[in-house]
ZAROTOR-687355 format. One record per residue (C-alpha): residue in three letters; z, x, y. Coordinates in steps of 0.02 Angstrom, whole numbers. Each point is the difference from the previous one (the first is absolute). Layout:
N
   rest       up     east    north
    ALA        Z        X        Y
...
***
This chain:
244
   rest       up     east    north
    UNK    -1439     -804     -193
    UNK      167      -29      -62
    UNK       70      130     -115
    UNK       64      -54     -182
    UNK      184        8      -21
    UNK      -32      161     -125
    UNK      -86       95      119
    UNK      119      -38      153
    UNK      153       56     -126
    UNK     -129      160      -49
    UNK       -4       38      199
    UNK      175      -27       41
    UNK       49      132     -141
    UNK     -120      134       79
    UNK       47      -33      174
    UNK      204      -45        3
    UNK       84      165      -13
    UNK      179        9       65
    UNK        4       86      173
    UNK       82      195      -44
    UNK       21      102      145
    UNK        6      192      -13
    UNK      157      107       58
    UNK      -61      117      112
    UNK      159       63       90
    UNK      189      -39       20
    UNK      125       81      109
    UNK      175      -28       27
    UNK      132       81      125
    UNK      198      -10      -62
    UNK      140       77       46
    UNK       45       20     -164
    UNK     -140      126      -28
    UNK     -116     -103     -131
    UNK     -138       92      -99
    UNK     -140       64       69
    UNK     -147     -112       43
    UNK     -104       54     -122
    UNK      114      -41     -159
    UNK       43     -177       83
    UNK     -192      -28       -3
    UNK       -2       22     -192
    UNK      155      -89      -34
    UNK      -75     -141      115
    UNK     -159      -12      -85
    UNK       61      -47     -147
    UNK      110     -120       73
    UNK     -160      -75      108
    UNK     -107      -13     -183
    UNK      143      -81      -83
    UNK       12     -116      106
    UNK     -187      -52        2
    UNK        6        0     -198
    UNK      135     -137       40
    UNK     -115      -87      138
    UNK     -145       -3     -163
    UNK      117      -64     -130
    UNK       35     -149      114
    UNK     -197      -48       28
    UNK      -21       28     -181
    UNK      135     -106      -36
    UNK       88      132     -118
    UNK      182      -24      -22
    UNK       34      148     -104
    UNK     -112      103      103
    UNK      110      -71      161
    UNK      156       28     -117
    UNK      -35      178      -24
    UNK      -64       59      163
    UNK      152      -88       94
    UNK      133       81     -116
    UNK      -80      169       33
    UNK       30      -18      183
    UNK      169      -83      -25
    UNK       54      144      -88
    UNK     -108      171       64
    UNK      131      113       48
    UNK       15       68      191
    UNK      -93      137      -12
    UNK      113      179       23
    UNK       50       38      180
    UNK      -12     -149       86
    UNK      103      -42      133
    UNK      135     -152      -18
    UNK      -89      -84      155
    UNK     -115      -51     -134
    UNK      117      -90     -114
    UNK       10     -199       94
    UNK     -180        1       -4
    UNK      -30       63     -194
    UNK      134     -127      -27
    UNK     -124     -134       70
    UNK     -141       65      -71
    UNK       85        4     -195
    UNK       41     -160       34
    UNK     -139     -107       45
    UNK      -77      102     -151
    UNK      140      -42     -116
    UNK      -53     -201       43
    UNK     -174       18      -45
    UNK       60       79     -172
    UNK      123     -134      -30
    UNK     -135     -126       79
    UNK      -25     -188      -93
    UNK     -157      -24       71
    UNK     -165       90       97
    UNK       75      -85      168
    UNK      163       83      -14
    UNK      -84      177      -62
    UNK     -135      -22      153
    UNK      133      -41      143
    UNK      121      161      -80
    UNK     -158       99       17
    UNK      -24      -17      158
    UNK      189       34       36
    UNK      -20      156      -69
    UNK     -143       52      130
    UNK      129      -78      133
    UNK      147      130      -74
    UNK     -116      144       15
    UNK      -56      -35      168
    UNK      192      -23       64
    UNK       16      164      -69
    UNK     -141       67       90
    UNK       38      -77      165
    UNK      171       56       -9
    UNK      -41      186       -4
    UNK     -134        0       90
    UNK     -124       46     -120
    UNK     -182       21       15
    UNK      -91      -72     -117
    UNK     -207       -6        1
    UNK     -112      -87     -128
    UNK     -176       26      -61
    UNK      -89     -147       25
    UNK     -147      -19     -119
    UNK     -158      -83       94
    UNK      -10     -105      133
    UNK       20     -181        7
    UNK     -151     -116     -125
    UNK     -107      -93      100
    UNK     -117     -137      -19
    UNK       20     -183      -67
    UNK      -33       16     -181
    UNK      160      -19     -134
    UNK        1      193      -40
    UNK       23       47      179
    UNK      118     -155       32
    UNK      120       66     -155
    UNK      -25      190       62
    UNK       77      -50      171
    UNK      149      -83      -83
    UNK       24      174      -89
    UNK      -15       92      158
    UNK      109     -104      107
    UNK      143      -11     -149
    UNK       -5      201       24
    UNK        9       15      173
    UNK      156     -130      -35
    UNK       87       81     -110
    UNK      -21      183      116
    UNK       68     -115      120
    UNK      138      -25      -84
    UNK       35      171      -80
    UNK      -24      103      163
    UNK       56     -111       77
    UNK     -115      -53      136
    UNK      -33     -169       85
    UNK     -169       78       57
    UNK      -61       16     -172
    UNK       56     -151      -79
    UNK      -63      -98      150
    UNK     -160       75      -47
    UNK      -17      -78     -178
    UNK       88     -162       62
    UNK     -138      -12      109
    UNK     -127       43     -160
    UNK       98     -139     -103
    UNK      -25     -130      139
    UNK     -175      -53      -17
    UNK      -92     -141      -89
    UNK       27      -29     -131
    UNK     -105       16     -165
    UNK     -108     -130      -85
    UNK       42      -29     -160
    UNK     -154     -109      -12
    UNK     -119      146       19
    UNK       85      105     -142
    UNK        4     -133     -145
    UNK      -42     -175      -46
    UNK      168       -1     -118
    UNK      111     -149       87
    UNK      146       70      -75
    UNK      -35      175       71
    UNK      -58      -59      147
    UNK      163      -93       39
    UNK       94      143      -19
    UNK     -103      134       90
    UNK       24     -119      146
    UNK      174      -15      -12
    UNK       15      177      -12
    UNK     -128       27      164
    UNK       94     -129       97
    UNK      151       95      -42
    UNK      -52      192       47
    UNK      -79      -75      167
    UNK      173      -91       27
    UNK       85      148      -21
    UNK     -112      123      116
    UNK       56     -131      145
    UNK      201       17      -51
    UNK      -27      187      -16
    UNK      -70       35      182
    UNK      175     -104       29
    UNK      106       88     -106
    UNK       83      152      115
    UNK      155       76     -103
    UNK      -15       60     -149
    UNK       87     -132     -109
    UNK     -116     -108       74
    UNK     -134      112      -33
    UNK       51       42     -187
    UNK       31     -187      -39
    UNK     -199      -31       59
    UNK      -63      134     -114
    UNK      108      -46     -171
    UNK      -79     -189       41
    UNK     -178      101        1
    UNK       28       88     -145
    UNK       51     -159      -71
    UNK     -169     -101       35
    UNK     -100      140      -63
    UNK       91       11     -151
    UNK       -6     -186      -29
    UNK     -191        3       50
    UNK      -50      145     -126
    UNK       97      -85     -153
    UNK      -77     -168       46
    UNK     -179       58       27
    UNK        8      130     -142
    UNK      -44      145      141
    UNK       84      115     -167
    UNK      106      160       32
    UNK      -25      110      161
***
């Protein structure tokens, strides 16, 4: 039995959370002496949940949420100590954020998001900093919408780690996760107009977990994830999925 287009909307808002990784760790090794691990880990943290506040103002669809977030990391100062090494990639990182601020439209805001994940794993990579994530469960199973929608959460996680660490292990992972069939719309509502949508939306996330297991540098990676951001911002405004 079908469910009404209510109650899909109604599941969708208890089940789509935006993937936020924890910051376990980061270490760094400089010549120029940077601070100690343990004060980059703070600093870091706050740059890591910044950015994910920016990821949910895109799904929601909030421009002055985007505006804000993106302007704070545009303009966060270095924080005291660190070594010039870090400058061309804070550059980078300020901005891609300073686009998503100054951002016409979702697509723009989505595609500078993911930029800014791009900047900070450049950074990473080029001082060979370890980075580890929490990852919180394990990948949904089973065939029903909830699980389907939980497996699009966990696989835009493990992209954006991918991204952010960087590592082409991890973001082949939820590329892999993305690339599956995709869901019917039919068996969540009997609302044409909703339906058409979901599907375009569905057609579009499986599209892009096939582009993403094919996407192996990190503009190309970045560009895949500001187009997913994109469709689930454009899905959750059109279904009326409400804030995450």
């Amino acid at each position: 039995m079908r469910m009404t287009s209510h109650a899909a909307i109604r599941s969708l808002k208890s089940t789509v959370i935006l993937p936020i990784v924890a910051l376990v760790a980061v270490t760094a090794c400089d010549k120029d002496k940077p601070p100690e691990p343990a004060e980059i880990a703070v600093h870091m943290s706050e740059h890591f949940s910044r950015a994910a506040d920016l990821q949910r103002a895109v799904v929601n669809g909030d421009m002055e949420a985007v505006e804000g977030t993106a302007n704070w990391l545009a303009e966060h100062s270095k924080m005291s100590g660190a070594p010039a090494s870090w400058d061309p990639y804070l550059a980078e990182m300020r901005a891609a954020a300073e686009v998503a601020a100054k951002s016409p439209d979702l697509y723009t805001a989505a595609k500078a998001t993911a930029r800014v994940g791009a900047a900070c794993g450049d950074c990473h990579k080029g001082h060979g900093a370890t980075v580890k994530f929490s990852i919180d469960g394990a990948l949904a199973e089973g065939g029903d919408t909830e699980a389907h929608m939980n497996r699009h959460v966990w696989a835009s996680a493990r992209l954006w780690e991918g991204l952010v660490v960087p590592s082409a292990e991890v973001w082949q992972t939820g590329a892999k996760a993305l690339d599956e069939v995709p869901l019917v719309p039919e068996e969540v509502t009997d609302d044409d107009e909703l339906m058409t949508e979901m599907q375009l939306a569905a057609n579009r996330v499986h599209e892009l977990g096939a582009g993403a297991r094919q996407a192996l540098d990190p503009d190309m990676r970045a560009a895949t994830y500001g187009e997913l951001l994109a469709t689930c911002s454009r899905c959750h405004r059109a279904t009326g999925a409400g804030q995450i």
